[in-house]
N, C-alpha and C positions, 0 to 999 in steps of 0.2 A: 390516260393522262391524269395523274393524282398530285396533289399539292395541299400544303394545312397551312393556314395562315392566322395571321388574329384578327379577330373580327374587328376591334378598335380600328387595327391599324390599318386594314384594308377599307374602311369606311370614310377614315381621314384623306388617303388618296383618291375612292372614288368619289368624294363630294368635291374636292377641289376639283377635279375636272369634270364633276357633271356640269358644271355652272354654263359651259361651249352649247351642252342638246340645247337644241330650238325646241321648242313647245307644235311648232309646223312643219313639221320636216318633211320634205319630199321624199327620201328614201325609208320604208318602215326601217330598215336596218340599222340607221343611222338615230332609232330608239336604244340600241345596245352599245355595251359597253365590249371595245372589242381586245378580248385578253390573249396573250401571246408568251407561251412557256417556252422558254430555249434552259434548259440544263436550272438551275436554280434559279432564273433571272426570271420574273416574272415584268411583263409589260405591260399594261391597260391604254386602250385610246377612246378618247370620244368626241364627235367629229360634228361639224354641222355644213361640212363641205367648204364654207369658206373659211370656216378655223375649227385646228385642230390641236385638243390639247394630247401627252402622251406623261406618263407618270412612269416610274422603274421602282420595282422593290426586289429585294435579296431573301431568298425563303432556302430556310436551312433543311426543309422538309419536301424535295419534291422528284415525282418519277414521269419518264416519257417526257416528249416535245409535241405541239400545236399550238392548232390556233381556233377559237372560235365565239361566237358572238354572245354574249350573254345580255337580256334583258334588264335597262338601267332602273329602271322604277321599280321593279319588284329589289333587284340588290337590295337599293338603298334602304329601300322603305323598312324589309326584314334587318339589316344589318344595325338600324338604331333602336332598332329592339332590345339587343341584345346586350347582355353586360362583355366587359372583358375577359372574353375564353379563343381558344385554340376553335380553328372550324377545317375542316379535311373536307374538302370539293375532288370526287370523282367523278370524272369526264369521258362517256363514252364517246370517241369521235364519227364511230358510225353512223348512232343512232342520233346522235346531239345531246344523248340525258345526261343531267347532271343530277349529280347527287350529294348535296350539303349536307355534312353531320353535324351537329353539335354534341356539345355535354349529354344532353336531354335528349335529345329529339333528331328529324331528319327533314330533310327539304325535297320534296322534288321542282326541278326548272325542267325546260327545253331550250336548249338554246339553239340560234342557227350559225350556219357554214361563215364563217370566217372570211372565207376567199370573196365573198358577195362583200366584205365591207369594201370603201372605196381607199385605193391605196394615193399614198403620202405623192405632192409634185415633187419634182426636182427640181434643185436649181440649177440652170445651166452654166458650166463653167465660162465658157468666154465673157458673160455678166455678173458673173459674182465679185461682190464685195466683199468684205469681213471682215469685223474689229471686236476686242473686246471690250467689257464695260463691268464695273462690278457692280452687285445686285442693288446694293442701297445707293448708287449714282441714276440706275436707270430705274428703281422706283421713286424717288425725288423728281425726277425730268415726268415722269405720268403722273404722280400727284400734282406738282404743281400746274399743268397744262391743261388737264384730263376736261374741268369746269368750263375751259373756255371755247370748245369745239361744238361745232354748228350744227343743228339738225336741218339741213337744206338737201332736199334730193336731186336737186335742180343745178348744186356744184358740189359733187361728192367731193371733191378734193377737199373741201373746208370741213367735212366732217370727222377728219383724221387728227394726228397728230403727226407734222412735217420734224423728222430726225434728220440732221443735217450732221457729218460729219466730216473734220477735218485734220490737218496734222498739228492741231494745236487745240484744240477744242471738240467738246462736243454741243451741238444746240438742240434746244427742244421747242419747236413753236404750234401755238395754237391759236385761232381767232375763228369768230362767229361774224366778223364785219362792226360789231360795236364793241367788242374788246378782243384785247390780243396780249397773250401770254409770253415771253420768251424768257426761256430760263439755259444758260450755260455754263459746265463746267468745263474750268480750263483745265483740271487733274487727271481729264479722261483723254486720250485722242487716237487718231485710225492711222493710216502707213499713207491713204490717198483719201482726196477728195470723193465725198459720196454722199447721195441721200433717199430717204425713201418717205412715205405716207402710211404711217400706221394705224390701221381701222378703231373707231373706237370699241369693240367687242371683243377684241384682243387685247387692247390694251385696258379696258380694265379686267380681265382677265390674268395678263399681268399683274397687275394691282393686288390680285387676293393672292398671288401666289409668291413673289419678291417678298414678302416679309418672313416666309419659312424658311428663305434662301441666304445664304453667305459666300459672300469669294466671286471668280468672275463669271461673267454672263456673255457666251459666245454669240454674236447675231453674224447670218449669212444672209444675204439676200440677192437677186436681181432684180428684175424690172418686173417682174409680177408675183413672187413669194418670199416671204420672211421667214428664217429658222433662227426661234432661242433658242439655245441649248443650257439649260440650268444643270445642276447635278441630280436631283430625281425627278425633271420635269423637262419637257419640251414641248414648246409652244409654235404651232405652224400655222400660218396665216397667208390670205391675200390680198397683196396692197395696193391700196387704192391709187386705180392710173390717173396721168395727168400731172401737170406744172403746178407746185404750190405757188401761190402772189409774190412778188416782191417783200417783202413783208417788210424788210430795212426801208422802203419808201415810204411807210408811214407813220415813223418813231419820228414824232418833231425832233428837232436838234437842237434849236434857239429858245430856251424858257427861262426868263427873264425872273418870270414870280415862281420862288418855293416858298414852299409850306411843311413844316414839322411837327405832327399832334400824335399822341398817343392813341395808338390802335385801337385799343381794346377801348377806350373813351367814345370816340368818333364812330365805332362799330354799334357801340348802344344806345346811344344819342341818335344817330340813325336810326335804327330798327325801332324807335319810342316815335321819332317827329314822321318817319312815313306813314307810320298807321295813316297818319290825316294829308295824304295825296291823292288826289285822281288816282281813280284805280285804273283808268285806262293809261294812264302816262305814265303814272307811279313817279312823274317829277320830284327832286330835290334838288333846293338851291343850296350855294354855297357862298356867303358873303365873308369877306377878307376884308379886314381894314383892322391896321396895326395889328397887335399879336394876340388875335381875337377871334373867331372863325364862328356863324352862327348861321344855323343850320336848319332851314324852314321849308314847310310843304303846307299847299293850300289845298282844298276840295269846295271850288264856288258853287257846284251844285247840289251841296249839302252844309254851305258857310259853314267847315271846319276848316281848322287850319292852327299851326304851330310852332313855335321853333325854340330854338334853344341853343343858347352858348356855351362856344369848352375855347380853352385857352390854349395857343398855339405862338411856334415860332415862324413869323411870316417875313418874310422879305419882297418889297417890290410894290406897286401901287394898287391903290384899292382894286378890288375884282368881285363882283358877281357873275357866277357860272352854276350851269344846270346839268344834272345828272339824273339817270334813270336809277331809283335808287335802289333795285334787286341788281340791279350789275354791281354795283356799288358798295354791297355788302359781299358780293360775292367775291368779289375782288379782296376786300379786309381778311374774310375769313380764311381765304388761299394764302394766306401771310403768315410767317410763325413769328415775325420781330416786335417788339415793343412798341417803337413808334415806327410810323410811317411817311416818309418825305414823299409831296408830291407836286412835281413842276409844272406850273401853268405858263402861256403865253398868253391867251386872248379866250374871252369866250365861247368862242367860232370854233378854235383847234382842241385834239385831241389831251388829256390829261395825263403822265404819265404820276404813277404808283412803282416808289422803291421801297426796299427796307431799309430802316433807318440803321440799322448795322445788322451786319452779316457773320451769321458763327464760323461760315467756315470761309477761308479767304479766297476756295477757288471758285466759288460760286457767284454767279452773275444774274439777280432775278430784275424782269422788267415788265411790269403789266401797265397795259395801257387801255383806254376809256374814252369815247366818241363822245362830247357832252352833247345835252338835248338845247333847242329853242326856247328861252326864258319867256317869251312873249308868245308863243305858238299858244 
């Protein structure tokens, strides 16, 4: 089996899906990157059992058909060596040698038996789903969400991303239990009701690869794997079992007091007045009255403390409320709008965060914020 490729461009596919190897892998095998020649088509996959990325490229130079497993740390490492030239890989499949030419020089690998990597699940038909979505609708729904998912072992369901789809929408939710993400477009929708839980190791894996990507993005799934199918990528994963929360049971609905301030203000006005918070609470308060918003944190056990005014559109009676204030930025900076409207009820209930307008009109973003105890 012989094939020449460019070294560029074989190195741009396999660093996009080295990113899947685990650094701990149970299988040695599953150190290799496993390549698969059918007539000119060339295939790479790299797997870490419970996701698996697969890349496709078109080589105008190649003989013979197989498959076998080539080591990923030596590729890579040799392949950014190298400037931009043509590289011709001859494949003994007997013996496993391979043999890498360049310009200059020659390579010897070993690689192993192919048949040993673990092969792809299925999804079974009586539980499949399927819709489509195009690339920059479903890297918009993992951007925005991706920040607010959980590291708790103890409810794996919250460390995913819950994709909900319908015949009129698609939703993206995410929540750690003090904040919760939901972002939906109404431009994308499926033929039925369906949903699934997307692991976060896929899905930002997702993340580096949707931006190479244009046009739509196929998702299959049942009730325990997910297949993207991109055009030189596919992404297989397993989803995390189990019932996502209600999550619409915890969007107040009645918020009496809104507020309107400039993002990008409120974003650095915070990140100056926290310095001087408990650093265990990381508290920040938020005082409303008239169209005025001033923004303070104390540290009694080092008497610092600070705050600072920025100027806002507020509606509704005075209000002091407490926020943890690395949610609270992180929440700003997941926002692309100018300003940002945010409705309160009472200091007790939760805070919801919109954009103060929206570029595109089928888009629906809603982040919402547990506040803390002002007197705690």
């Amino acid at each position: 089996m012989k094939f020449v490729v460019s070294s560029t461009e074989l190195l741009g596919h396999l660093q996009a899906i080295s990113r899947v190897i685990s650094s701990k892998n149970t299988l040695p095998i599953l150190d290799n990157f496993l390549f698969n020649l059918s007539g000119n088509d060339l295939e790479i996959t790299a797997s870490d059992l419970e996701s698996t990325l697969i890349t496709r490229m078109k080589l105008e130079n190649a003989t013979g058909d197989g498959i076998i497993a080539l080591p990923a740390r030596i590729l890579l490492d040799t392949l950014k060596e190298f400037s931009v030239q043509p590289l011709s890989f001859d494949i003994n499949l007997d013996t496993l040698a391979v043999v890498i030419i360049s310009e200059n020089g020659k390579f010897n690998v070993v690689g192993q038996n192919g048949i040993d990597f673990p092969a792809l699940p299925a999804i079974r038909k009586e539980k499949k789903f399927s819709f489509v979505i195009n690339a920059d609708v479903m890297l918009a729904g993992i951007n925005r969400t991706l920040f607010a998912t959980a590291d708790d072992e103890l409810r794996p369901v919250m460390g995913g991303i819950f994709v909900e789809a319908s015949t009129d929408k698609i939703t993206f939710v995410a929540s750690d239990a003090h904040k919760l993400v939901r972002y939906q477009r109404s431009d994308t929708h499926a033929d039925d009701n369906s949903s699934f839980i997307l692991p976060k190791k896929p899905a930002s894996l997702l993340r580096n690869i949707l931006p190479k990507e244009e046009g739509p993005v196929t998702v299959e799934f049942d009730d325990k794997n997910a297949f993207f199918n991109l055009n030189d990528y596919k992404v297989v994963c397993r989803l995390v079992e189990g019932n996502y929360p209600n999550y619409n049971s915890v969007i107040p609905k009645n918020n009496p007091r809104k507020v309107t301030v400039d993002r990008v203000e409120f974003y650095n006005t915070l990140r100056r007045v926290s310095v001087f918070s408990n650093q265990a609470s990381n508290l920040v308060k938020l005082q409303l009255k008239g169209n005025q918003m001033t923004v303070s944190a104390q540290d009694i056990d080092f008497s610092i403390s600070a705050y600072e005014k920025i100027k806002c559109q507020y509606e509704g009676e005075d209000l002091e409320i407490g926020f943890k204030s690395v949610f609270l930025l992180e929440i700003l900076s997941n926002m692309a709008s100018q300003d940002v409207m945010i409705e309160l009820a009472d200091p007790t209930r939760a805070g919801l965060f919109l954009p103060g307008e929206s570029e595109n009109e089928s888009e629906d973003l809603l982040m919402l914020l547990m506040p803390m105890m002002i007197n705690a």
